[in-house]
DOLOLUM-267700 format. One record per residue (C-alpha): residue number from 1; x, y, z. Coordinates in Angstrom, 3 decimals. Layout:
<sites>
   seq          X          Y          Z
   NUM          X          Y          Z
...
</sites>
This chain:
<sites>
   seq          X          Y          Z
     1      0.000      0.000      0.000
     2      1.579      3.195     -0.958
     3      0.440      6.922     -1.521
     4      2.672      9.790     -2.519
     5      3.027     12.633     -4.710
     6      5.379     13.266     -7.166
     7      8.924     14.503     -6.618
     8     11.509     16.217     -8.562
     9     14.408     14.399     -6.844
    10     12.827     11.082     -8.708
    11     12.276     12.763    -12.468
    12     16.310     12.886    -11.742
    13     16.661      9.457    -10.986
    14     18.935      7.335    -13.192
    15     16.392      4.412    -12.570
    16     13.586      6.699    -13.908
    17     15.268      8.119    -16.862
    18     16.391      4.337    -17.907
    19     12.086      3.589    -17.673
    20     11.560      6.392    -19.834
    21     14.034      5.375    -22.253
    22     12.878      2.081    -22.854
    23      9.273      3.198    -22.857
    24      9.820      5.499    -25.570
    25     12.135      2.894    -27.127
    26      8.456      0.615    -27.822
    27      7.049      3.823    -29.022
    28      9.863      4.723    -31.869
    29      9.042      0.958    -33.065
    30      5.705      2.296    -33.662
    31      4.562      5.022    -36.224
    32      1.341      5.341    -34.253
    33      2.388      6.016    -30.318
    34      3.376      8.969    -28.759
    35      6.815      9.231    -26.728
    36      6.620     10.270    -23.091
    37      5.985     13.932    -22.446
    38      4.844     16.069    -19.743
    39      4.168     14.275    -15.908
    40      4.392     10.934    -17.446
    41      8.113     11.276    -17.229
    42      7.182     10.407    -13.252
    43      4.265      8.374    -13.865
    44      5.384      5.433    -16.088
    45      8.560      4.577    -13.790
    46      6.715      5.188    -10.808
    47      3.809      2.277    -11.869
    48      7.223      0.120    -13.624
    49      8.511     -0.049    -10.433
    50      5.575     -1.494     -8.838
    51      4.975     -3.511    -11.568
    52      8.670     -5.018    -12.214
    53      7.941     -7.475     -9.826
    54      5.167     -9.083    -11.651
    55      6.383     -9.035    -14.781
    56      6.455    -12.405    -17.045
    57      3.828    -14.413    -14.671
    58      0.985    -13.741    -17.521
    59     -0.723    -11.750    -14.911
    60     -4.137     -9.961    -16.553
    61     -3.995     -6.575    -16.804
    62     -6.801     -3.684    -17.480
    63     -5.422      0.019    -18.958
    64     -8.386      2.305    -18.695
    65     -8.088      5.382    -21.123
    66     -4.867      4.285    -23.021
    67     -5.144      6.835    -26.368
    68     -1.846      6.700    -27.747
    69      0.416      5.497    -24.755
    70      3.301      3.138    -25.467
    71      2.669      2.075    -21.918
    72      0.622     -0.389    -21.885
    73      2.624     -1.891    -24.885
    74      5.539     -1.936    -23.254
    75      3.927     -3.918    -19.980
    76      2.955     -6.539    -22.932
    77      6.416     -6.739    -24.035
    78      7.265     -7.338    -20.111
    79      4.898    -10.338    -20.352
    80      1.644     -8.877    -19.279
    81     -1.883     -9.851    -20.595
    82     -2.711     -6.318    -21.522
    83     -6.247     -4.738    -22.401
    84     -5.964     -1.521    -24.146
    85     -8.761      0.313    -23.990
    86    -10.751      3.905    -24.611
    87    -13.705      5.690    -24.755
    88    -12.694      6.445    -28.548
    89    -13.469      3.737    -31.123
    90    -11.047      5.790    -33.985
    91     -8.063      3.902    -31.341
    92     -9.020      0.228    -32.123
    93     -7.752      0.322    -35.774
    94     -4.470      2.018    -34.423
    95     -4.007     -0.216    -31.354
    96     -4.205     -2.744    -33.763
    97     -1.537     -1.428    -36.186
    98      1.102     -0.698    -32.711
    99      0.379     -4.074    -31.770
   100      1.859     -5.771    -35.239
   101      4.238     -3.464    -35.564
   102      5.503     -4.455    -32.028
   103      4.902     -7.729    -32.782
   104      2.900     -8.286    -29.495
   105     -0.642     -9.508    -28.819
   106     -2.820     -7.056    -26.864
   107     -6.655     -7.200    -26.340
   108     -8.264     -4.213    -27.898
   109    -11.828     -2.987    -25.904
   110    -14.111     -0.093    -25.986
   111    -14.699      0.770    -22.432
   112    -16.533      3.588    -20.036
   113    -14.267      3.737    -16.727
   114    -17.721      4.320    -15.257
   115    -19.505      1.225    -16.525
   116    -16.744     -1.367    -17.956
   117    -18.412     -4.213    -19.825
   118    -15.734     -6.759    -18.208
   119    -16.590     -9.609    -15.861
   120    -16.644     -9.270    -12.443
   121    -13.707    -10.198    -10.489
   122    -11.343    -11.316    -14.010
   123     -8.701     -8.829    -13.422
   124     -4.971     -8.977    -11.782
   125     -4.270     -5.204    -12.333
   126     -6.459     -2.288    -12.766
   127     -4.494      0.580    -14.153
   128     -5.133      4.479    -14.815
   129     -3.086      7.024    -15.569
   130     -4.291     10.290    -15.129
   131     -7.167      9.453    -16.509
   132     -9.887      9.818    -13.361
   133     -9.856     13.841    -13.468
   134    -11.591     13.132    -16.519
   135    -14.820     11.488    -15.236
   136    -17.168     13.402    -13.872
   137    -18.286     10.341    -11.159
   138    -14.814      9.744     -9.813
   139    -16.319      7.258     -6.683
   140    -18.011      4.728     -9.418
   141    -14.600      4.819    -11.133
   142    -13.230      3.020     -7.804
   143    -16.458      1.327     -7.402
   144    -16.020     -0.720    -10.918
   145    -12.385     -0.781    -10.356
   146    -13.500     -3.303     -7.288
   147    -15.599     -5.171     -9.407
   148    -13.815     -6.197    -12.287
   149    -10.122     -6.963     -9.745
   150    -10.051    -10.664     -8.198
   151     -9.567    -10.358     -4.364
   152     -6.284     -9.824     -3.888
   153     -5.555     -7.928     -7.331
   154     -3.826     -4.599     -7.307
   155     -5.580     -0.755     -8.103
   156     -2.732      1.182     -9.521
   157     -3.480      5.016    -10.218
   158     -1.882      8.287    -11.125
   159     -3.969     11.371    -10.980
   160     -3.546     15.109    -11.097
   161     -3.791     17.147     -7.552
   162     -5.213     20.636     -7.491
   163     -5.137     22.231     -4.012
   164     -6.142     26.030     -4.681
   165     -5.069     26.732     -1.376
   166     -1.707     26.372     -2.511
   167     -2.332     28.832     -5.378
   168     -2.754     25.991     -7.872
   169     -5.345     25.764    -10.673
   170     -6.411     22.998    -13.254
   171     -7.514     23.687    -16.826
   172    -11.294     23.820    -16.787
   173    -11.084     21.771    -20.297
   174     -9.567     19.027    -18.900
   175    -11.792     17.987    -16.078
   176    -11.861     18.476    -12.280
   177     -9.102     17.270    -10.313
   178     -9.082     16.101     -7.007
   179     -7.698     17.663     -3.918
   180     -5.469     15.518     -1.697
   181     -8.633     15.306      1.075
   182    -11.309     14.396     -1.851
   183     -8.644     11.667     -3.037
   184     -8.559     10.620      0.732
   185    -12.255     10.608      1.004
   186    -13.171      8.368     -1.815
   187    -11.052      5.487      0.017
   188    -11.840      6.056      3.493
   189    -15.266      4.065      3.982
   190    -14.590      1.963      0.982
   191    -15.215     -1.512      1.706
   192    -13.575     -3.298     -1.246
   193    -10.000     -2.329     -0.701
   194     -7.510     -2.536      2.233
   195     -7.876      0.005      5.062
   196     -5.258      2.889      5.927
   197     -4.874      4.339      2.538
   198     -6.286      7.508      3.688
   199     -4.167      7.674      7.043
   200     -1.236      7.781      4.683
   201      0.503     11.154      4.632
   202      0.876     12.800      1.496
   203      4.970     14.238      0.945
   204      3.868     17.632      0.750
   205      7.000     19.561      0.999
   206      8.463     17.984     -2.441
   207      4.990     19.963     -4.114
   208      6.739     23.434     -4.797
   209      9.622     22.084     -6.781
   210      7.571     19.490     -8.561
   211      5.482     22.840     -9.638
   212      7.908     25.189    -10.549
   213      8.872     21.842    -13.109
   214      5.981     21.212    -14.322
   215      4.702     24.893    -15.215
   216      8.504     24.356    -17.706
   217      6.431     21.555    -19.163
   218      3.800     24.229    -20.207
   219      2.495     27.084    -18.036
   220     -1.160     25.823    -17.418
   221      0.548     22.812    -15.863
   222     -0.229     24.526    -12.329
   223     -0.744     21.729    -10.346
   224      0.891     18.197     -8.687
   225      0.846     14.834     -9.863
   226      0.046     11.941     -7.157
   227      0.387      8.276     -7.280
   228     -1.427      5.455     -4.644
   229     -1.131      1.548     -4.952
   230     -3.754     -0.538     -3.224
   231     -4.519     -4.099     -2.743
   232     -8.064     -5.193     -3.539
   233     -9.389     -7.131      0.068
   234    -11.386    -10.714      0.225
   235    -14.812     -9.184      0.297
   236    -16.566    -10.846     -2.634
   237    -18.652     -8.483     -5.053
   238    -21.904    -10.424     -4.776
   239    -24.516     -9.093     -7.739
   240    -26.907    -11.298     -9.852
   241    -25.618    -13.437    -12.194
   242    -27.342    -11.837    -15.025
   243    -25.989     -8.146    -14.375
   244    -22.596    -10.191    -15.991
   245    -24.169    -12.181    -18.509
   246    -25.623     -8.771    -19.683
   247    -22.455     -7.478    -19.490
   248    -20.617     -9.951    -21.833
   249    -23.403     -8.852    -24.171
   250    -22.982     -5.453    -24.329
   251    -19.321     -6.147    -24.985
   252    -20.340     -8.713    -27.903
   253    -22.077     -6.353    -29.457
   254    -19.449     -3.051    -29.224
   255    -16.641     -6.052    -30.909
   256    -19.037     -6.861    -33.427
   257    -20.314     -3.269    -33.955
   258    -16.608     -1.754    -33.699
   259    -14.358     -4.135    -34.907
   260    -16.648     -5.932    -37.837
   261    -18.740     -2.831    -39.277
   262    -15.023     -0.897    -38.525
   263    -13.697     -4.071    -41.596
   264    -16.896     -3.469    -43.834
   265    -16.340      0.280    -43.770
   266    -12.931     -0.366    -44.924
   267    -14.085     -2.867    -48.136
   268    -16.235     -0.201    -49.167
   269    -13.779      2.725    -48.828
   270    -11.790     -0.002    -51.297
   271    -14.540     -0.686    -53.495
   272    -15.341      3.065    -53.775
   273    -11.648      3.823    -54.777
   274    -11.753      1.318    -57.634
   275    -14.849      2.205    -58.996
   276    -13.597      5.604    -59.310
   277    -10.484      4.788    -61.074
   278    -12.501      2.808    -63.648
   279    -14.805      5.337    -64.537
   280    -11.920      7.959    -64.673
   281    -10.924      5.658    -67.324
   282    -14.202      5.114    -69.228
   283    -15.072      8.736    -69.063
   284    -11.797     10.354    -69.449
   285    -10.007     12.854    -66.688
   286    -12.311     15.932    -68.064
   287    -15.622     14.490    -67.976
   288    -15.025     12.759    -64.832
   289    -14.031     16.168    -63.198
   290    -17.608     17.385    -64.100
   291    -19.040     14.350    -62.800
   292    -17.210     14.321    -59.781
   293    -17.178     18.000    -58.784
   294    -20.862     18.634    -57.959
   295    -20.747     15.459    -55.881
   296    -17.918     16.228    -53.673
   297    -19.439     19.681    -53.199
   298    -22.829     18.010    -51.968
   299    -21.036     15.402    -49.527
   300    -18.640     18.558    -48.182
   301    -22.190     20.498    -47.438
   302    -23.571     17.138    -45.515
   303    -20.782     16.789    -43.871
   304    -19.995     20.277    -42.457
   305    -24.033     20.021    -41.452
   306    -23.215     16.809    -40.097
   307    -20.554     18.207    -37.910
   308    -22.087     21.514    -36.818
   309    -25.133     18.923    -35.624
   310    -22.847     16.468    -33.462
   311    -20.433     19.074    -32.049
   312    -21.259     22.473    -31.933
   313    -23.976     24.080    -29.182
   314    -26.733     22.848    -31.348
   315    -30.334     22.257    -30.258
   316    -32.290     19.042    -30.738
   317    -35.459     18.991    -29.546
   318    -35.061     21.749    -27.137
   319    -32.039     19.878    -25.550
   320    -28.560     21.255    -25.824
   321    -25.465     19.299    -26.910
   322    -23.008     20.120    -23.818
   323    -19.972     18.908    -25.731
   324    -17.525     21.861    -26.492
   325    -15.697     21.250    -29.933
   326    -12.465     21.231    -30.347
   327    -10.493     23.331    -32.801
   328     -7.154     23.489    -34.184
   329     -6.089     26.317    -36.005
   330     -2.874     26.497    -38.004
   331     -1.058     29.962    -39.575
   332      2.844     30.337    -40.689
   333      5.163     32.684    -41.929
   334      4.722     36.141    -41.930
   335      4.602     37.726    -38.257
   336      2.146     40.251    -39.640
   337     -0.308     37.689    -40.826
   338     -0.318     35.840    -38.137
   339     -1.221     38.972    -35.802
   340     -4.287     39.432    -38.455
   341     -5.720     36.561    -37.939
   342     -6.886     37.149    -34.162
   343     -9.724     38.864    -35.040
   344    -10.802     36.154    -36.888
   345    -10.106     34.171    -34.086
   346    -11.941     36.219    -31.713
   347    -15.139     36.299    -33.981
   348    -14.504     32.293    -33.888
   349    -14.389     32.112    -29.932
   350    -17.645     34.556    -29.856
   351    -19.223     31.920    -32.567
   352    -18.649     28.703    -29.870
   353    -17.819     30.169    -26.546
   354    -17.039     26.815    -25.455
   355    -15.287     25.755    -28.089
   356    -11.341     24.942    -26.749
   357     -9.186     26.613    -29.444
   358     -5.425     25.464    -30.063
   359     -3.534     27.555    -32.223
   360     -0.186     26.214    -33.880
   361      2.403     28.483    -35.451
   362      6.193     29.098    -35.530
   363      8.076     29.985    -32.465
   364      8.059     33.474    -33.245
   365      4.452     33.428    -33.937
   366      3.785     31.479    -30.348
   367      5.668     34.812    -28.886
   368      3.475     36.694    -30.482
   369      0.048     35.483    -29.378
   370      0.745     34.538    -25.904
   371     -1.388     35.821    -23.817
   372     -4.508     36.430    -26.043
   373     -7.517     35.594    -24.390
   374     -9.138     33.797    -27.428
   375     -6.478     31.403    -27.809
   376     -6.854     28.290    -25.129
   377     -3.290     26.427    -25.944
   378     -0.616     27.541    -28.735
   379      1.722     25.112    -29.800
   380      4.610     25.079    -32.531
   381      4.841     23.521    -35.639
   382      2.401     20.158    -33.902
   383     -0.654     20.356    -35.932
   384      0.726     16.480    -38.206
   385      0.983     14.874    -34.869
   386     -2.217     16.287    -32.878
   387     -4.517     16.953    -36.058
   388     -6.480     13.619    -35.206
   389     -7.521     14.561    -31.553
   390     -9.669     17.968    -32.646
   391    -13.438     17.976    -33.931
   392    -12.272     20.717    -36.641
   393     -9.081     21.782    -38.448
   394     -8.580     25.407    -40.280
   395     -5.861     26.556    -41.647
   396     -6.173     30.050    -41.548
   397     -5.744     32.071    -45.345
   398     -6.957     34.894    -46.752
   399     -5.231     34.696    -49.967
   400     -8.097     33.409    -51.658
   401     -9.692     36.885    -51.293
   402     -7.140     39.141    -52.891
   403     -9.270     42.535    -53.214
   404    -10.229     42.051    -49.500
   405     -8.531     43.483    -46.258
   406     -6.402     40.787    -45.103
   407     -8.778     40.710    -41.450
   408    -11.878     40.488    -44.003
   409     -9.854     37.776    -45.829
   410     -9.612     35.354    -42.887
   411    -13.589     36.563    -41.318
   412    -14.848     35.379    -45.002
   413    -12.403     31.799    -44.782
   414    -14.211     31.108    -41.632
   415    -17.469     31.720    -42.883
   416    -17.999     35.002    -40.668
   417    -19.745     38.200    -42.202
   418    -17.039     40.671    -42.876
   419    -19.359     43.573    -42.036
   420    -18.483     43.654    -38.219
   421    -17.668     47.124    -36.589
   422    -14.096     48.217    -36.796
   423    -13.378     47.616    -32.796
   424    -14.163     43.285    -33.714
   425    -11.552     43.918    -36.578
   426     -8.969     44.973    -33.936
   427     -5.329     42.834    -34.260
   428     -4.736     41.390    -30.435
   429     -1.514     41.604    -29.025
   430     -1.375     40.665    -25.251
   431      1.587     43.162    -23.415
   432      2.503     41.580    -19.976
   433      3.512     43.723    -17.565
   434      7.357     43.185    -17.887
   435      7.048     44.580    -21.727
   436      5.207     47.242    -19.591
   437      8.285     48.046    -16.889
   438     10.714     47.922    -19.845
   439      8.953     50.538    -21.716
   440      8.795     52.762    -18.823
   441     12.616     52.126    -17.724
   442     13.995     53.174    -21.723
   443     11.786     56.161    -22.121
   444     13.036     57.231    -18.858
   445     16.675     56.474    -19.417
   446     16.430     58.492    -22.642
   447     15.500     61.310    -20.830
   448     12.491     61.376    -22.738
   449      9.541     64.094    -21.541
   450      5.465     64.220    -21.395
   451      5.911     67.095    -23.890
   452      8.126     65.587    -26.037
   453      7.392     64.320    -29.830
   454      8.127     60.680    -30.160
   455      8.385     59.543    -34.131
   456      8.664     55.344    -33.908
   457     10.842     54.331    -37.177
   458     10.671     51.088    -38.708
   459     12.484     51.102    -42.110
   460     12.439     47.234    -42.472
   461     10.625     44.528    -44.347
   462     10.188     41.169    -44.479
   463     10.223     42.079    -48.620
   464     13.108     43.746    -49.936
   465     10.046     45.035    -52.637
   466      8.174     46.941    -49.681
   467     11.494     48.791    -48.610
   468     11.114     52.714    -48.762
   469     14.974     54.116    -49.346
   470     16.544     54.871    -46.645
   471     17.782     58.536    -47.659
   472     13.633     58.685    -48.193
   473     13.528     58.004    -44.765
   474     16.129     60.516    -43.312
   475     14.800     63.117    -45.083
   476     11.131     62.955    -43.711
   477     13.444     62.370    -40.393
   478     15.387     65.460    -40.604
   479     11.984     67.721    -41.720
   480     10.424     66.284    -38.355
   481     13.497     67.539    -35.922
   482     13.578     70.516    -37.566
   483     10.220     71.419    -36.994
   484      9.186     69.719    -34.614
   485     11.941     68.623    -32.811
   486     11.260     65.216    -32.892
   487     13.036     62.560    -30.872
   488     13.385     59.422    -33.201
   489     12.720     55.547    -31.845
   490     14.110     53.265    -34.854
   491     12.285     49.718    -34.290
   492     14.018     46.635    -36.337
   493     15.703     43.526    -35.996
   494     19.568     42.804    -36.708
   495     20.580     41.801    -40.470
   496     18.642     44.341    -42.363
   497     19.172     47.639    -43.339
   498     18.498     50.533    -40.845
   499     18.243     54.244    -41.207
   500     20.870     54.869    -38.234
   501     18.935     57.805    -36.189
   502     17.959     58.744    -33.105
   503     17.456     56.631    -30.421
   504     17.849     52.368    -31.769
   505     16.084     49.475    -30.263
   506     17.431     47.165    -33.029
   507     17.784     43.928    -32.256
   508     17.500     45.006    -28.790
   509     14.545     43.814    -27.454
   510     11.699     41.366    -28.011
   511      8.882     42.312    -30.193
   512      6.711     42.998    -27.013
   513      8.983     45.227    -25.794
   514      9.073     46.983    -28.758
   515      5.764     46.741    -29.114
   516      4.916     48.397    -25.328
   517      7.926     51.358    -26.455
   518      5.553     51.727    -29.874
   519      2.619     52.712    -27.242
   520      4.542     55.078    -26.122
   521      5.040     57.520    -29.116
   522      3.154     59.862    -31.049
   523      3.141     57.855    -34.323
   524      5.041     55.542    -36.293
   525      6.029     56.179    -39.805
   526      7.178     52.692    -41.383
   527      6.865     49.964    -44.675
   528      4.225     47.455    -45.074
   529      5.836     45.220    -42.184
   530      4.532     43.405    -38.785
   531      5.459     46.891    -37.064
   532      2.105     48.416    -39.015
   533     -0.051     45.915    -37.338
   534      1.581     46.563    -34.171
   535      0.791     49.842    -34.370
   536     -3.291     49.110    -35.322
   537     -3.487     46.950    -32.610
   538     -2.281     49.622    -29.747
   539     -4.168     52.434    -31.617
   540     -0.612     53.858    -32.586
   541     -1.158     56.416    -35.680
   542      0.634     55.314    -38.194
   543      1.951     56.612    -41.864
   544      2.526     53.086    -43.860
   545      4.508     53.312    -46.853
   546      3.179     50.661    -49.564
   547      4.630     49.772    -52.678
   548      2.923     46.220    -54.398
   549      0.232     45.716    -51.701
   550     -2.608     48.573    -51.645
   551     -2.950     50.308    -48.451
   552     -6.831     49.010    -48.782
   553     -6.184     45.582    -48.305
   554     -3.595     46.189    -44.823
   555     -4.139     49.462    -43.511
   556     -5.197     49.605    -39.541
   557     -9.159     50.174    -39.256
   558     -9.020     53.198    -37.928
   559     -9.004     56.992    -38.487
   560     -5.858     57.861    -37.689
   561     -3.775     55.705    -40.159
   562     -2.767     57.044    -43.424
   563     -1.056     54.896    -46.247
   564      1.658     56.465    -48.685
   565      0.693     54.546    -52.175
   566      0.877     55.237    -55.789
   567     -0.665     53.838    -58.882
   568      2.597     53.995    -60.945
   569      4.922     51.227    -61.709
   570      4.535     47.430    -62.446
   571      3.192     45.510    -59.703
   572      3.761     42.303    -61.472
   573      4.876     40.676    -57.867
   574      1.680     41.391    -56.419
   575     -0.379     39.633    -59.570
   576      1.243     36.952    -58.841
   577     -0.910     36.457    -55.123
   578     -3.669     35.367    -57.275
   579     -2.571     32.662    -58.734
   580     -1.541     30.803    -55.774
   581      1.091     28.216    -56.882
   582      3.118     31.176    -57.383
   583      2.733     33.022    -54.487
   584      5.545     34.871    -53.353
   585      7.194     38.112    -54.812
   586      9.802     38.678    -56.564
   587     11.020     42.003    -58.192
   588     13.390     42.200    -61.367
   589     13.654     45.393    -61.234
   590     16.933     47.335    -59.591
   591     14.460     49.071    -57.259
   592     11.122     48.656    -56.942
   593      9.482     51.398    -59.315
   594      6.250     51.780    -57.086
   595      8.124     52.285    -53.959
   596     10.549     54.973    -55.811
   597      7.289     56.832    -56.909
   598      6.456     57.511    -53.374
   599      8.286     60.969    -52.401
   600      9.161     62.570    -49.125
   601      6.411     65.189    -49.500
   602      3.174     62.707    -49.516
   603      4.731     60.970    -46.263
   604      5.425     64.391    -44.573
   605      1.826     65.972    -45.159
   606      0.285     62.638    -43.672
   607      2.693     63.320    -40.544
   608      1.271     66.658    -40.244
   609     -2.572     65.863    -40.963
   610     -1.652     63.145    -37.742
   611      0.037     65.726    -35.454
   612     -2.754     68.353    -36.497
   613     -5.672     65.839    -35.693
   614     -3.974     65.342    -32.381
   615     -3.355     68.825    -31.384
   616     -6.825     69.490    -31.945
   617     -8.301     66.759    -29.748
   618     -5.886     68.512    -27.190
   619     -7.127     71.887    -27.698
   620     -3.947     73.335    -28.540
   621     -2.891     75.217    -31.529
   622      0.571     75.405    -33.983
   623      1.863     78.400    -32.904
   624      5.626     77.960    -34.143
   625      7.803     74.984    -35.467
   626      9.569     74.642    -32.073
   627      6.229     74.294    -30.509
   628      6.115     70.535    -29.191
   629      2.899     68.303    -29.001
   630      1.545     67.031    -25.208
   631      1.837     63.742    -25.817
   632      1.363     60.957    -22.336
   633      4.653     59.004    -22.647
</sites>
């Protein structure tokens, strides 16, 4: 009989790394299983070393909830009778593939931790790993677990602890976990296993490392990780005998239903494929493209009903479907289009409230959206391996819409009305308030003033095509300090080309931090770069310099943006966005003509409309060039 929580000291263990590495050895061996992540670095040793003992005596063995674990595979390659089982039936035909692949036999079952279709009293070893902070009824978990374990046979659990008192929380999406006393309670007037389990104290003082460890694992992982072994006693579970025989037929009829309709499923899928090759043949590639079209586009309509019926907050006969959905979102490359998308994200959240919402990007894109509210879990470059576990998959584009804003590009790909007010077309960008203190600490040590002008720069592109020249840039520059005397904030990132002036944050700082500087000046003059979207999302006026891209289709929704832009030169780059197996620019020209045709002037009369508009709202006239703007830095 033993009860503890998890400790830090054993995640260092040579014993336990040696566990893991074998574990993870039976899931490289398999294209199908997942390696071991998160607290299952404690959890598989921990249960292998109660286990080891047993191992090669044939001894029967139930894993409740087993998704893609390599596990339970691994305790049949130890010599276990293993039952793999789930509450999913989409596992049986991959259980099924790990188990030849490993070339070990495994018995494959569709099974309810609250009501298991298994005999009573056939079981050596009931196992769970963190799987009872899933179930709503956590005391008819224990309850079955009884039933189905001979006398004598062995409950072995892992389970997630969440003591608020401690200042720990549990993701709401993942269940309720137990607190160390409602763990304690469950087994305390139990009369099916041995007595004393809840006397046992829990290691308490080992929980604030074990945190600060697992919030490295990912930051909602706010809470501990327990383990408890206990032996089954000699009470007999006395029911009627037809409660079992009703049992075995239940279980009959989910092998026949799951495993046997799963094979006929599969012959038709085959049939289906060769009777479309033949009549590709008969017909001819052209006519069977105007067969086939209107029919996919039907069975794409039933489907997406189909889904919207079994997932989404739908009502049936006045009852509600309490199921939240579960959707992954995928966006890459550009910084700035990934920042666009959130309001098509928010309007997605608003859609299904409920809905849990993983978003995976590139690193630099995960540092971007942390912290928005919309956004339940971000993950990088994941969605191949975790595409399978989510109700709905978009990958978020809005190229398919070229004469739309980029924000009305992705509202229209998600099926969302584009005519929203301009607030719901607002970029997120969550500051935290260490971007904050940094902000505050450089404006201060640049002895910068409330009175002061504060011009952000960003002279940099992601395009060498949307790159004003620099002397361009120097010239509005100089203009500004001589009449307004303007201090200058240049905004960038090391390797690419900078105007040199004023005060340089370069490859400095992260782009929070730059961003939380950016709120602190008066406006921001830059290209057609992630800065401009930076600047729309903080309510920053900004003058945006665009060459091949109209200022239409990227400009901040708001009043106080302007866009440089000219209808002269070639803009063949651009054309090319249409046709999307070509997408990306290219310019052979020396210098892009469109962003030559842009001149000083234009960019220093939008500067001026800006500072005038702001003056105004401050009730404060232009009385001379040396006259400085109040501006809240």
């Amino acid at each position: 009989m033993i009860k503890c929580l998890a400790t830090t000291s054993e995640l260092k263990n040579h014993r336990f790394e040696e566990i893991v590495r074998q574990v993870d050895e039976v899931a490289t061996l398999s294209c199908v299983l997942k390696k071991t992540i998160y607290s299952r670095v404690w959890e598989y040793p921990w249960i292998w070393l109660q286990l080891e003992s047993l191992q090669n005596r044939g001894l029967r063995i139930l894993d409740i909830g087993s998704e893609k674990s390599p596990f339970p595979f691994f305790l049949a390659v130890k010599g276990f009778d293993v039952i793999v089982s789930d509450v999913d039936t989409n596992r049986l035909r991959m259980w099924k593939r790990a188990s030849h692949e490993l070339g070990v036999s495994v018995e494959k079952d569709i099974l309810d931790a609250q009501n298991l279709n298994i005999p009573t009293a056939s079981l050596d070893i009931y196992q769970s790993v963190s799987v009872i902070e899933h179930v709503p009824n956590k005391s008819q978990v224990i309850a079955e677990a009884a039933r189905v374990l001979r006398p004598g046979g062995l409950l072995i659990m892992t389970f997630d602890i969440c003591e608020s008192d401690m200042g720990m929380t549990f993701p709401k999406q993942n269940g309720e976990a137990l607190s160390m006393q409602e763990f304690d309670r469950i087994f305390q007037n139990s009369p099916w296993f041995e007595t004393g389990v809840s006397e046992l104290p829990w290691n308490t003082k080992d929980i604030p490392d074990y945190l600060a460890w697992h919030r490295t694992t990912e930051p909602w992982h706010n809470y501990a990780t327990g383990g408890v072994v206990v032996r089954r006693n000699k009470q007999p579970w006395i029911e009627p005998a037809w409660k079992n025989y009703l049992r075995m037929c239940k279980r009959s009829l989910n092998t026949f239903y799951f495993v046997k309709i799963g094979y006929l499923r599969y012959l038709l899928t085959k049939i289906n494929t060769i009777a479309k090759s033949l009549l590709r043949k008969s017909l001819g590639d052209r006519n069977y493209e105007k067969v086939a079209q209107p029919v996919r586009r039907i069975r794409s309509v039933y489907k997406n009903t189909v889904r919207k019926a079994k997932y989404l907050k739908f009502r049936i006969k006045g009852r509600t479907l309490k199921r939240p959905v579960r959707i992954l979102l995928t966006r890459y490359g550009g910084l700035g289009d990934i920042l666009l998308s959130t309001p098509a994200i928010r309007a997605l959240k608003k859609m299904y409230p409920r809905a849990f919402v993983v978003f995976d990007t590139s690193q630099a894109g995960k540092e971007l959206l942390e912290g928005n509210p919309d956004i339940d879990r971000i993950t990088v470059n994941s969605a191949d391996c975790i595409r399978s576990s989510f109700d709905w998959h978009w990958h978020l584009t809005y190229e398919y819409f070229p004469e739309l804003h980029i924000i009305d590009g992705y509202l229209r790909w998600i099926g969302r009305n584009t005519s929203v007010n301009n607030n719901e077309k607002k970029p997120i960008i969550a500051l935290s308030e260490s971007d904050k203190k940094f902000a505050k600490k450089f404006i201060e040590s640049c002895g910068i003033s409330n009175n002061d002008i504060v011009i952000g720069l960003h002279a940099q592109a992601h395009y060498e095509q949307r790159r004003w020249p620099l002397e361009n840039f120097n010239e509005v520059l100089d203009y500004m300090v001589r009449r307004w005397n303007a201090k200058i904030i240049e905004f960038g990132r090391d390797g690419e080309p900078t105007a040199g002036r004023g005060l340089s944050l370069v490859g400095k700082c992260s782009i929070k931090e730059s961003a939380a500087v950016l709120q602190k000046c008066t406006l921001l003059v830059c290209n057609d770069s992630l800065m401009l979207h930076v600047a729309g999302s903080l309510d920053v006026p900004v003058v945006g310099i665009f060459g091949p891209a109209p200022p239409t289709t990227r400009l901040p929704f708001n009043d106080v943006s302007f866009g440089c832009y000219t209808k002269d030169g070639c803009r063949g780059c651009i054309l090319h966005q249409k046709d999307l197996s070509k997408f990306g620019m290219s310019c052979d020209k020396d210098f892009p003509e469109c962003m030559n045709a842009i001149k000083p002037e234009e960019v220093i009369e939008n500067i001026e409309i800006i500072i005038s508009k702001i003056l105004k709202n401050r009730n404060i006239e232009v009385e001379s060039c040396e006259h400085k703007i109040s501006k809240n830095v």
